[in-house]
C-alpha positions as CSV (number, residue, x, y, z in Angstrom):
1,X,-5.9,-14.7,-4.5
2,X,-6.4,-13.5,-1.1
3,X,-3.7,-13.4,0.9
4,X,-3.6,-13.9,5.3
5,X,-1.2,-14.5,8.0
6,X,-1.9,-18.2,7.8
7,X,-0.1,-18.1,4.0
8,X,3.2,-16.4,5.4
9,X,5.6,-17.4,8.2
10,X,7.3,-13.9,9.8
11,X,11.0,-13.9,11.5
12,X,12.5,-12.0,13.7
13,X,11.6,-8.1,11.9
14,X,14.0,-6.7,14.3
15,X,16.2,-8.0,12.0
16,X,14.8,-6.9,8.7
17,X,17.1,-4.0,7.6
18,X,19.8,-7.2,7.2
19,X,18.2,-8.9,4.7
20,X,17.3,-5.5,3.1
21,X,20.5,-4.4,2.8
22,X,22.2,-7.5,1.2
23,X,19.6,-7.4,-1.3
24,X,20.1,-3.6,-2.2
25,X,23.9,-3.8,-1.8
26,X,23.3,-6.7,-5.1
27,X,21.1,-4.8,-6.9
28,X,23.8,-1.9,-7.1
29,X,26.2,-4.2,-7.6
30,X,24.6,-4.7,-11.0
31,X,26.1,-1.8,-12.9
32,X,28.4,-0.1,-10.8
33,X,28.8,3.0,-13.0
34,X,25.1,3.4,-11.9
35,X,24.1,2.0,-8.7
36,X,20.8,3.4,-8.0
37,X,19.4,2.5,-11.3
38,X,17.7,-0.5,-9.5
39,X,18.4,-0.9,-5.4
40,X,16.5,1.9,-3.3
41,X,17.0,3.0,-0.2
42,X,15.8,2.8,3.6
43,X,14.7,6.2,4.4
44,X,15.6,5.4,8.0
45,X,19.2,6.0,7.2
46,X,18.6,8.8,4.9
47,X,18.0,12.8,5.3
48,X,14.9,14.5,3.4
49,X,16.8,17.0,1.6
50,X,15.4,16.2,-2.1
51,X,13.5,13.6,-0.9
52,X,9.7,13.7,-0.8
53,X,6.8,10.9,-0.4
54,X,5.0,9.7,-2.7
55,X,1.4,9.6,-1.2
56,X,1.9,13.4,-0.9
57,X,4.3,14.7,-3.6
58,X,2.0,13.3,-6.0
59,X,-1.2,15.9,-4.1
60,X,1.7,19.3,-4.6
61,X,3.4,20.6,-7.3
62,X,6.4,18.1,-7.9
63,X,4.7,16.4,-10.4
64,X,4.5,19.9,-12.5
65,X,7.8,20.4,-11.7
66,X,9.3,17.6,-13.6
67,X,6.5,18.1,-16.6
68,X,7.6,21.6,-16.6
69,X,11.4,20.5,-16.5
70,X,10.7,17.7,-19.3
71,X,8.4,19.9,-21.4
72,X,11.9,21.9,-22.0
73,X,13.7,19.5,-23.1
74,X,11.2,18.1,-25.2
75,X,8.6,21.1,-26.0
76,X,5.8,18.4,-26.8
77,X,3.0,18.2,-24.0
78,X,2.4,14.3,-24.8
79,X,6.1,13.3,-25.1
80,X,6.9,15.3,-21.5
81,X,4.0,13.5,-19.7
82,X,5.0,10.7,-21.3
83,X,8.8,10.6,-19.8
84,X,7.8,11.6,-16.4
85,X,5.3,8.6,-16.5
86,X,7.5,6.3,-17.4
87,X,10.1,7.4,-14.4
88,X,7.8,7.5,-11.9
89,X,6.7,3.9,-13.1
90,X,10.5,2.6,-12.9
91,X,10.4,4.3,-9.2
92,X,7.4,1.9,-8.0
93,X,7.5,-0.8,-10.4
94,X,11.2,-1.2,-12.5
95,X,13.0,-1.6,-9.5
96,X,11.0,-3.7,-7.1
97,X,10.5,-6.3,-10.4
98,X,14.9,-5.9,-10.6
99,X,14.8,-7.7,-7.1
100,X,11.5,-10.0,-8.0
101,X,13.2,-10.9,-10.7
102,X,17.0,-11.4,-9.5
103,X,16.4,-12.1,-6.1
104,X,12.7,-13.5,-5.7
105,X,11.9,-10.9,-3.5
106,X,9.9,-8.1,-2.7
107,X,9.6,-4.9,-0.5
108,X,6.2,-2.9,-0.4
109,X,5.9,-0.3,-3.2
110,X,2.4,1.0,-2.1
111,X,1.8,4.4,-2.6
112,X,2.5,5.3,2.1
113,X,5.6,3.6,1.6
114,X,7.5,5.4,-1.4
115,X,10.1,7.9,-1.6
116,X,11.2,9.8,-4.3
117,X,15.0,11.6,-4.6
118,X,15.6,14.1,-7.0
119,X,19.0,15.1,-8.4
120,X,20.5,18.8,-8.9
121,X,19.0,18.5,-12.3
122,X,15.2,18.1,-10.9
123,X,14.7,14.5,-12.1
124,X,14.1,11.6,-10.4
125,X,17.0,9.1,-9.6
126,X,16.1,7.5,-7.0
127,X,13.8,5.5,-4.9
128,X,13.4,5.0,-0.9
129,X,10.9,2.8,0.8
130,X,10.0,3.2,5.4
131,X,8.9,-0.3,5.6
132,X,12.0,-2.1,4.7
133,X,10.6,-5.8,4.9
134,X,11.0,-8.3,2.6
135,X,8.3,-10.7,1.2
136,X,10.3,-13.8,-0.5
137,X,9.5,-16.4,-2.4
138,X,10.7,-20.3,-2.2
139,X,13.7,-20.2,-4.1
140,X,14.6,-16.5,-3.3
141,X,17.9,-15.5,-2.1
142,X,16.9,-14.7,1.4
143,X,14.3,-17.0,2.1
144,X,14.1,-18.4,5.4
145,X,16.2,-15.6,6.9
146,X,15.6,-13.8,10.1
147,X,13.4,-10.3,9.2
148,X,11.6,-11.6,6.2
149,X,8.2,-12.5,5.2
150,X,7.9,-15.9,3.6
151,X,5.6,-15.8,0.6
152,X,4.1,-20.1,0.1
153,X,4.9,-19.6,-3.4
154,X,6.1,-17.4,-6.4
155,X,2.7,-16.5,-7.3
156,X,1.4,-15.3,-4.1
157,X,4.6,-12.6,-4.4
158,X,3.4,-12.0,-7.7
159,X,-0.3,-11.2,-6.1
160,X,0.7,-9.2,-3.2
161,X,3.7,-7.0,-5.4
162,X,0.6,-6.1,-7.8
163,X,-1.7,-5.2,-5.3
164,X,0.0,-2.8,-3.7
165,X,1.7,-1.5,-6.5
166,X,-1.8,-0.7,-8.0
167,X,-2.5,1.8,-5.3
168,X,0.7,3.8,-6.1
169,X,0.4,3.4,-10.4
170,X,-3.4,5.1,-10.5
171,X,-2.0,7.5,-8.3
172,X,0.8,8.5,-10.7
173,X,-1.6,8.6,-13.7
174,X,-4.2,10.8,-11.8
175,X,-0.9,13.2,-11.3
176,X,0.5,13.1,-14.5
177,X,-2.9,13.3,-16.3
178,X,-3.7,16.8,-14.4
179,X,-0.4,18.1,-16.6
180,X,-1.5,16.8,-19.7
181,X,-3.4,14.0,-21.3
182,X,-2.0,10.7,-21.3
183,X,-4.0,7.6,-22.7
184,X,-4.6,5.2,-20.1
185,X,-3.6,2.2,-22.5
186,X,-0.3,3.6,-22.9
187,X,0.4,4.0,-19.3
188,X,-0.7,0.5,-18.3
189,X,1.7,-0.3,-21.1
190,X,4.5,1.4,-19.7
191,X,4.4,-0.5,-16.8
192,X,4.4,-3.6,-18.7
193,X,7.5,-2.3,-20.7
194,X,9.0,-1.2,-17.7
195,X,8.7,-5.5,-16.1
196,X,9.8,-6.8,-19.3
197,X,12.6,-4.0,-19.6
198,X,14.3,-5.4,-16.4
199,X,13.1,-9.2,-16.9
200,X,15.6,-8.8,-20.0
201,X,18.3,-6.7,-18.7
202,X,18.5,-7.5,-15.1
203,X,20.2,-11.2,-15.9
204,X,22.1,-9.6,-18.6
205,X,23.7,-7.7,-15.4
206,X,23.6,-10.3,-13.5
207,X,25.6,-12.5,-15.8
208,X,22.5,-15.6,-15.5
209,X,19.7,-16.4,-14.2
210,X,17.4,-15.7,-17.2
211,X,15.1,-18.4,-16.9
212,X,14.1,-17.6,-13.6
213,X,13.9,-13.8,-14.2
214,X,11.6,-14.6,-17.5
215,X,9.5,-16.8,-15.2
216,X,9.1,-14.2,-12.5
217,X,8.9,-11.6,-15.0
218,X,5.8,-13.1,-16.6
219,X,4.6,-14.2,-13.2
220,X,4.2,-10.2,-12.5
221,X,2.8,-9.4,-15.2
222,X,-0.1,-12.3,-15.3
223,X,-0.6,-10.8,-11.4
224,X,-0.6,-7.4,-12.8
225,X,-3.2,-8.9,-15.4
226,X,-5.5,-10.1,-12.9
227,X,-6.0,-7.5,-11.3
228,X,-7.8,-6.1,-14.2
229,X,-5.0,-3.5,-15.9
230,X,-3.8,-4.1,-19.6
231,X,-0.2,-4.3,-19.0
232,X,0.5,-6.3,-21.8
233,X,-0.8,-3.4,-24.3
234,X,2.0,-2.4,-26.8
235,X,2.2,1.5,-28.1
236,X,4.9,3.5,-29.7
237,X,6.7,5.4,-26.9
238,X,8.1,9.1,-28.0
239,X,10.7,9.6,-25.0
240,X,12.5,7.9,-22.3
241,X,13.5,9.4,-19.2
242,X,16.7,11.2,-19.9
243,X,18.2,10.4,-16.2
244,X,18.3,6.6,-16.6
245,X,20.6,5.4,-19.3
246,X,19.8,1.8,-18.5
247,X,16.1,2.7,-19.1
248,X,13.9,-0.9,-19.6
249,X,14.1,-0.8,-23.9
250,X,14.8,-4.4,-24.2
251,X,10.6,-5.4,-24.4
C-alpha cells in the first residue's frame, strides 16, 4: 500500500503536542509503579543529558556500551546481544504498538526521529521522539482532533507504523550484530514477540479492550509481514532485558 496526502486529512499541527500528551499521560497511566515502560517522551521538553539519537548512537559506541554492560551480567556473547536487542526493539517497536494497540494511534518511530534515555545503571528506560504527531486511525481515541494525522483506516496505520519502523529495526541489527552474532530470524522474531507481548498485556493494564488490541496487534504484524520480514518466527529466547520488569513475555 502506498500511502499520499490524498489518504490522510491533517489538523491544525500547531496543535499537535495536545493530542501527544493525552496519549502519553494514558499510556503511563497504565502501570503507575512504572510509567515509562510504554509512553515516551517529546524531546522538545526534555534536556540531553543521557539522552542520545538513535540514527547516530547506533554509528558510536553506545551500542558496545550496553553489550559490554549486559555481557557482565550475563558473561555469554549470544544471551548479551540478545537482551540489548530485544530493548532496543521495545524502544522503536513495544511502545509505539502499546499506543497502536490501546489508543489506535501512532507517532513516527523511524530511525531521525528516536531517542534513547539511559538510566544511572547504563540501560535503556526510555524512549523520546522530535516529531510528536500522531497518525490515528477511525476508531482511535483522538481521531478527528486538532494536531493529528487521520489515517482512512486501521490498515493504512498498520502500513505506515511498519514502514518506518523498518528503517530503525535493520539499523539496530546492523549495531548489535557488529558486537556479536545474532541470527537474523531471531531478531525478526523479537520484534514479533515484542507486538504480541503488548497486544496481551497492554488491555490487561488497561482493564479492556482486548479485542481491539488483538485486532490491531495482528493488524501490525501482517503489515510488518508485508513488508517482507519474518516476524512471526518463534525461537527460544535466553535473556530479557533486566530494566523492564513488564517486559512483552505474554506471546
Amino acid at each position: 500500500m502506498t500511502l499520499t496526502t490524498e489518504h490522510v486529512q491533517i489538523r491544525d499541527l500547531d496543535f499537535r503536542t495536545d493530542a501527544f500528551s493525552r496519549t502519553c499521560t494514558r499510556l503511563r497511566a497504565l502501570n503507575p509503579d512504572y510509567p515509562r515502560v510504554y509512553a515516551v517522551a517529546a524531546m522538545a521538553g526534555e534536556g540531553k543529558r543521557r539522552w542520545w539519537k538513535l540514527s547516530t548512537g547506533l554509528q558510536s559506541e553506545r551500542v558496545e556500551q550496553l553489550y559490554s554492560r549486559s555481557l557482565q551480567d550475563l558473561d555469554n556473547p549470544e544471551a548479551a546481544a540478545i537482551q540489548v536487542a530485544t530493548s532496543l526493539i521495545h524502544a522503536v517497536v513495544g511502545r509505539v504498538t502499546a499506543s497502536i494497540v490501546a489508543e489506535g494511534s501512532a507517532w513516527d518511530p523511524g530511525l531521525e526521529n528516536l531517542w534513547i534515555h539511559m538510566d544511572s545503571d547504563s540501560g535503556i528506560d526510555w524512549a523520546g521522539v522530535v516529531d510528536e504527531t500522531l497518525r490515528v486511525a477511525p476508531g482511535g481515541t483522538e481521531y478527528g482532533r486538532d494536531g493529528v494525522v487521520d489515517m482512512p483506516c486501521e490498515a493504512a496505520l498498520f502500513v505506515w507504523t511498519a514502514h518506518r519502523c523498518l528503517g530503525a529495526l535493520h539499523a539496530v541489527l546492523a549495531a548489535v550484530s557488529r558486537c556479536a552474532p545474532i541470527d537474523p530470524y531471531r531478531f525478526w522474531g523479537l520484534v514479533g514477540e515484542a507486538i504480541l507481548g503488548a497486544t496481551a498485556y497492554v488491555p490487561i493494564l488497561a482493564g479492556g479492550g482486548e479485542t481491539a488490541a488483538q485486532r490491531r496487534g495482528q493488524g501490525l504484524l501482517d503489515a510488518f509481514v508485508g513488508v517482507g520480514v519474518p516476524v512471526r518466527s518463534r525461537r527460544k529466547i535466553a535473556a530479557r532485558p533486566r530494566w523492564n520488569q513488564f517486559a512483552e513475555t505474554l506471546a
